[in-house]
N, C-alpha and C positions, 0 to 999 in steps of 0.2 A: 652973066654967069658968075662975074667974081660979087656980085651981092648974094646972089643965090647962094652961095658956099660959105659967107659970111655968116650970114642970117644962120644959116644950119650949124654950122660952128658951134656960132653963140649960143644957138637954142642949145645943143649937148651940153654945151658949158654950165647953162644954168640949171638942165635938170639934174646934173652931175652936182652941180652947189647945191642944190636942194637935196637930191641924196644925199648925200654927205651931212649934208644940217641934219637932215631928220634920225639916219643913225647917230648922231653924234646926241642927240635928243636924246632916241633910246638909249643910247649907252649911259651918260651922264644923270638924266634924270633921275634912276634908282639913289646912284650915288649922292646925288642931291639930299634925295627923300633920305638918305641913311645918316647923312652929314646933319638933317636936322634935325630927325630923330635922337640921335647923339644931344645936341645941342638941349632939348627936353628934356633930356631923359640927366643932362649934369644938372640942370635945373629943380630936379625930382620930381620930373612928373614919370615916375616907373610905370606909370598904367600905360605910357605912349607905345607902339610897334610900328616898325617901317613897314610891314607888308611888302617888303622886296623879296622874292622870287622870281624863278627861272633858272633855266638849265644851262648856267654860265657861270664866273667865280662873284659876280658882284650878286645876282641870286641865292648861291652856296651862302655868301656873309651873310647878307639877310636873314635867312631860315637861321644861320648860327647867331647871330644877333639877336635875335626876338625869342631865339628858345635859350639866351643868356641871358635876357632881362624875365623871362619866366623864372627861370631858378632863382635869380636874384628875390624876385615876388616871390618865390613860393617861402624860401631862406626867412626871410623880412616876416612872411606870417607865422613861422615857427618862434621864431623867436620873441614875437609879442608876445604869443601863447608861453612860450617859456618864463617871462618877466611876467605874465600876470600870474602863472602860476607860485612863479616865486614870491610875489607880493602876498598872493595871498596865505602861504606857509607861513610868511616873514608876519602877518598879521596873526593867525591862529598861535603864533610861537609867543607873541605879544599878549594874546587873550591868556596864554597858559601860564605866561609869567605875572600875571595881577595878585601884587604885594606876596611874593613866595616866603621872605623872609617873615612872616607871619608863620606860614608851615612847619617851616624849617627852624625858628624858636620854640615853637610849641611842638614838635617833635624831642631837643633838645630838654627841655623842661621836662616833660615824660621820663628821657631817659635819664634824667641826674634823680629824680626822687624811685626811679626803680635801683637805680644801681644803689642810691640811699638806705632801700629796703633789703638790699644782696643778694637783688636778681642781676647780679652781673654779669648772664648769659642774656637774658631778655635787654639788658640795656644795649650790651653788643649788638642786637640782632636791629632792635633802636637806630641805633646807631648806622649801619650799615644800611637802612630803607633811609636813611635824612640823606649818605651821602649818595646813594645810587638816584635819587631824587633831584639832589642837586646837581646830577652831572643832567640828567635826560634836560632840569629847564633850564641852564646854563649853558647855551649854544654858540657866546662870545668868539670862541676860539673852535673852528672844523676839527684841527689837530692838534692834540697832545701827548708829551710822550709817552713811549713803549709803558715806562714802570706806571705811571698812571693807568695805563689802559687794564695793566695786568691788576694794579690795588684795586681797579672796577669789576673785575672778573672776581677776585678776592671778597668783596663784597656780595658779590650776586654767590655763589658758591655757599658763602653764609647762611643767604635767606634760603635757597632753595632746599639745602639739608633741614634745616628749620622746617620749613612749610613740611617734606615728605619725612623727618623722623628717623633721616640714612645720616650716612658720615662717608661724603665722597672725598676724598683726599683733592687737591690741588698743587700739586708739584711743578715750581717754578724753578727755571734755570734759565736764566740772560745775562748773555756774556755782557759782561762790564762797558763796552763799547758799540752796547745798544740801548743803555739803559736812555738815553734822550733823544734817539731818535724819535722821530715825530710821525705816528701815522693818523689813521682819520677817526675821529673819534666812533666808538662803539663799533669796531671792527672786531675784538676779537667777542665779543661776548655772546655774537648769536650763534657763532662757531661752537664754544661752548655749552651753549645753553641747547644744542642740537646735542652735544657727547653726551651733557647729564640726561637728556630724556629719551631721546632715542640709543644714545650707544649702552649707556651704565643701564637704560629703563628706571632710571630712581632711584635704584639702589647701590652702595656700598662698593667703589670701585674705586681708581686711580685717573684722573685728568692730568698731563703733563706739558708745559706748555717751554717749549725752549728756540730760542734766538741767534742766532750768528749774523755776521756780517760777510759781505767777499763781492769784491768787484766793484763796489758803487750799489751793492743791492742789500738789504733787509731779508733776513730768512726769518718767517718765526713758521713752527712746527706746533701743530696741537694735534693730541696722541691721549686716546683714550684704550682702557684694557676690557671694553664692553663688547655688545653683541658681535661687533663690525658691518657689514653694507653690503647687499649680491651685487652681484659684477656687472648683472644686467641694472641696477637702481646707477651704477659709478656711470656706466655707460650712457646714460639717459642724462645724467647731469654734466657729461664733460659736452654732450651733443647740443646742451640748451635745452632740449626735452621739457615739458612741464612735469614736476615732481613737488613729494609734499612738504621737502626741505625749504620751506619760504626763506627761511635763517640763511642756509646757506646758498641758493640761488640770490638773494637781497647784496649779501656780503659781494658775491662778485661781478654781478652787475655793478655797484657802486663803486668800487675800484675800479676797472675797467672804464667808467666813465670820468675818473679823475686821474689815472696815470694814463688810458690806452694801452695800447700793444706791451710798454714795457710791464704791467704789472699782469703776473701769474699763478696760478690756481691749482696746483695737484692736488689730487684724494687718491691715495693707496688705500687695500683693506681686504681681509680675506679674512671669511664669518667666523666669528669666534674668537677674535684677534685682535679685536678692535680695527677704527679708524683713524689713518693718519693723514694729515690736511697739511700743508704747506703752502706759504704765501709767500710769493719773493716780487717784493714792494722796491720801488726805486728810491735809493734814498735821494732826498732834496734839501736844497740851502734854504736858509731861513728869506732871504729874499723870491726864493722861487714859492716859498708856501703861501707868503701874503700877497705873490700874482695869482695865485693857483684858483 
């Protein structure tokens, strides 16, 4: 009797140890799989996944583990794509810059034997297509400052009266204590180049463009006394909408993608009144512009 009860004992006892192994199997084994998975995946092999599932917490990590090394992959192919698209802008910028100062001499020459002959409006106008030329292939520096941006507006304003024959005024006011801030280059000029042709339509009107500072932030204001904008076109562009302003959709997209949240876009305008645009840019240290 007392073997009989022995014998039975021990048998529970061992299929109880084998239970026990075999959950202790299923438990651990995922965790295994996920420990080595890990271990590949510091090694970089990112194409690896644990394939751990179930409806339990080492499961849960799982499914969140392999749909974190997906985004990592997905991350990884954006940004290839991002550097080869850079490489290859970085190369067409290369093709565009082949021996410029050839251009930009023989532009120069032109305009000393015109101004020589006392076309010293044609030489100005000269003048102003060598330097608007050398800012587009001169891409050294993203940012420069405010008064340069404005001397480039200054120039395009030149040719454009030229080209159509009008006399737009350009009215500049920048408080003294923005003249060096630094924004991104050819920022303000599509903004303009939008007042002269759609707000003025070409003709004979007033661009004002003016600057403050306050808080840490950049205001600058451009203010034309042209057509102005419907409420439904303001409305289409504050929503994202596609609209036929490539100028001014361009501009702020672009910003946006190099300050984010802090940098801001208003368009006021009621027809007949013109349009007024305001940028409120974050100002930044000259160490944050050469991370930027």
């Amino acid at each position: 009797m007392f073997n009989r009860t022995f014998v039975l004992q021990l048998s529970f006892f061992l299929l109880f140890a084998l239970l026990l192994l075999y959950f202790l199997n299923q438990w651990t084994k995922p965790v295994i799989r996920l420990a080595r998975t890990a271990s590949k995946v510091e090694k970089g092999f990112l194409d690896e996944r644990s394939g751990v599932r179930g409806r339990h917490e080492v499961g849960f990590l799982g499914l969140a583990f392999d749909r974190m090394l997906d985004r990592i992959s997905d991350m990884i192919v954006q940004i290839e794509e991002e550097q080869t698209r850079k490489r290859m802008a970085e190369l067409e910028l290369l093709q565009a810059q082949i021996n410029p100062h050839f251009l930009f001499n023989t532009l120069n020459s032109i305009r000393m034997q015109v101004i020589l002959k006392g076309e010293e409006e044609i030489g100005g106008i000269i003048g102003s297509l060598s330097t608007l030329l050398r800012m587009t292939i001169n891409r050294n520096n993203e940012y420069i400052p405010l008064h340069e941006e404005v001397a480039t507006v200054g120039h395009y304003m030149q040719l454009m009266n030229f080209r159509h024959h009008e006399h737009a005024e350009l009215n500049v006011n920048l408080a003294s204590d923005t003249l060096l801030a630094s924004i991104p280059r050819f920022t303000l000029q599509p903004l303009v180049e939008n007042a002269y042709i759609h707000g003025l339509r070409q003709k004979s009107g007033e661009i004002a463009i003016t600057s403050w500072k306050r808080q840490g932030t950049l205001f600058i204001q451009i203010h034309d006394d042209g057509i102005g904008m419907a409420e439904e076109v303001l409305e289409r562009f504050r929503s994202g909408a596609p609209m036929s302003g490539i100028g001014l959709r361009n501009v702020k997209e672009r910003l946006q993608i190099m300050y984010g949240i802090r940098f801001e876009m208003e368009m006021t305008s009621e027809p007949g009144e013109g349009l007024r645009i305001i940028l409120k840019i974050p100002l930044q240290s000259r160490e944050e512009l050469i991370h930027a």
